[in-house]
C-alpha positions, 0 to 999 in steps of 0.5 A, a space after each residue: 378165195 380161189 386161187 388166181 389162174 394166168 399164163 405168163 413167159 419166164 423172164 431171164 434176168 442178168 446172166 441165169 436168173 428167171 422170173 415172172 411179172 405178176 399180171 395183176 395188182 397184188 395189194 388189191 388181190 391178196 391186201 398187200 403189196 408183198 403177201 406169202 404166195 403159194 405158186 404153182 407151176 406144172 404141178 410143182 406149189 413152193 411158198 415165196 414172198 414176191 418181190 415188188 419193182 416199180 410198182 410190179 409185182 415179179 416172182 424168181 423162179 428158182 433153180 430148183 423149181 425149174 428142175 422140178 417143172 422142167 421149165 427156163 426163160 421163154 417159156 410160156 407156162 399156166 400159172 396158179 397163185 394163191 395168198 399163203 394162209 398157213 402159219 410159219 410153223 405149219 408151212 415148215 412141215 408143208 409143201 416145198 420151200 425151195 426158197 427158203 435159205 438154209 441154215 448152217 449146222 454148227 460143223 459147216 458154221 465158218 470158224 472164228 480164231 479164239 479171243 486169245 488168238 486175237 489179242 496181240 502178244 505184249 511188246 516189250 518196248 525200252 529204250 536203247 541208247 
């Protein structure tokens, strides 16, 4: 399936977030209403899942993909979208994921006190007359 070609302007959502709506009826296009996309702009591709609001397909586009394309809110940029066929191992060897989280290494993991740190020490409670 060729991808789907569109030109659409950034959106600024709330104070620094930047979006797209979807032109189109995703479910009808790609068979769901939130599929894995492969999205394109200004030759910079990133995998992400759309987000559906009140029936609208909308893509975030983030703040690393809009330093790697040089793009912000008011733009009005070509769009290519693809449905994402690649499995979840394959696409972690791929293109940029620059909407995946990341994970924390077990050095940056934050700290929890100990069990022993937890447990309050035992009170030693007579009564006084």
């Amino acid at each position: 399936m060729p991808p789907k070609r569109f030109t659409v302007e950034l959106e600024r959502v709330q104070k620094t977030a930047t979006m797209f709506r979807v032109p189109f009826d995703l479910e009808e296009a790609f068979g769901r209403a939130r599929p894995p996309v492969r999205v394109t702009i200004r030759g910079h591709t990133w995998r992400t899942t759309p987000g559906v609001y009140d029936g609208v397909g909308h893509i975030v586009v983030n703040r690393a993909v809009k330093a790697a394309t040089g793009v912000d809110a008011g733009d009005r940029v070509r769009v290519a979208m693809e449905l994402d066929t690649e499995s979840g191992e394959a696409r972690s060897r791929g293109v940029s994921t620059t909407c995946r989280p990341r994970r924390l290494s077990a050095r940056a993991a934050p700290r929890t006190p100990s069990a022993s740190a937890s447990v309050p020490p035992e009170v030693n409670v007579s009564a006084s007359s």
